[in-house]
N, C-alpha and C positions, 0 to 999 in steps of 0.2 A: 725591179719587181714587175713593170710593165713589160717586159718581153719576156718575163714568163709565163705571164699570162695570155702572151701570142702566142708562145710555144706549146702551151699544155690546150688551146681554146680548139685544137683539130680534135683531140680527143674526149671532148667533152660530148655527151650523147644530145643530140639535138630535139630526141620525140621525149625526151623528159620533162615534162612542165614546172616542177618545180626547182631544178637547174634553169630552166630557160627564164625564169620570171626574175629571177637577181641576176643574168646577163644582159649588158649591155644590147640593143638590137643592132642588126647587123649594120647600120645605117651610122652609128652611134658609132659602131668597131670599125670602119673606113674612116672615119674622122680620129679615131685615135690612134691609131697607124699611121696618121700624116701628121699629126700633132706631135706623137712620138719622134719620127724622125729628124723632124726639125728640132726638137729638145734636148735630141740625141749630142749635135754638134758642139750647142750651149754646153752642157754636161763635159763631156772632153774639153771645152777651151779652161772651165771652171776648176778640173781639176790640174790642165796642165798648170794658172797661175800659181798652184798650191806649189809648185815646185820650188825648188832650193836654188835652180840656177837662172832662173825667170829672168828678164831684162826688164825696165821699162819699155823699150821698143818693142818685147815680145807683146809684153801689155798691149801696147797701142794697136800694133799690127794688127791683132786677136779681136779686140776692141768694134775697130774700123771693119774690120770682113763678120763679125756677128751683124752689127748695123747696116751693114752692106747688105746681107742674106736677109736679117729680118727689121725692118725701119722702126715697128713698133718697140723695140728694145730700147731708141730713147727716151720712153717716158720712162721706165724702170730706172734707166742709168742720168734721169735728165741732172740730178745736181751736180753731176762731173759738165762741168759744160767748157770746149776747147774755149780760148778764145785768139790765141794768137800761132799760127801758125807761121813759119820759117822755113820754106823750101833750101833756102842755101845754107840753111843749117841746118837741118833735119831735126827742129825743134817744135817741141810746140809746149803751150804753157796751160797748165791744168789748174783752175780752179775750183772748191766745191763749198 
């Protein structure tokens, strides 16, 4: 719904006041264009888990580069907390 409201916001007429008084100002619309983008990635990894042939590792991997891109995603996901990781087993152990 968000990038259609990027997409239709060229042709909105701008000397309209009463258009312009329920839009976002434009100040407001460079922060949601950067909000969006990053939400964008979230959204794809959210719907890739939904899939039928998902891995745990897919999971983790997904996980790990969300967290990676944005840190504040652990408070969201903080009850999954790792605790034991195993390099020489490519393990790690999940509790929540």
């Amino acid at each position: 719904m968000v990038h259609r409201y990027f997409a239709l916001q060229e042709f909105l007429d701008a000397e309209d006041e009463a258009v312009m008084d329920v839009l976002p100002s434009p100040a407001c619309n460079r922060r949601l264009k950067t909000l969006h983008a990053k939400v964008k990635n979230t959204e794809s990894v959210s719907k890739a888990l939904q899939a039928e042939d998902v891995s745990l590792l897919d999971a983790r991997v997904w996980f790990e580069e969300l967290i990676t891109a944005q840190p504040t995603f652990v408070d969201y996901i903080g009850h999954v907390r790792i605790l034991f990781t195993a390099p020489a087993l490519s393990r790690t152990v999940f509790v929540s």
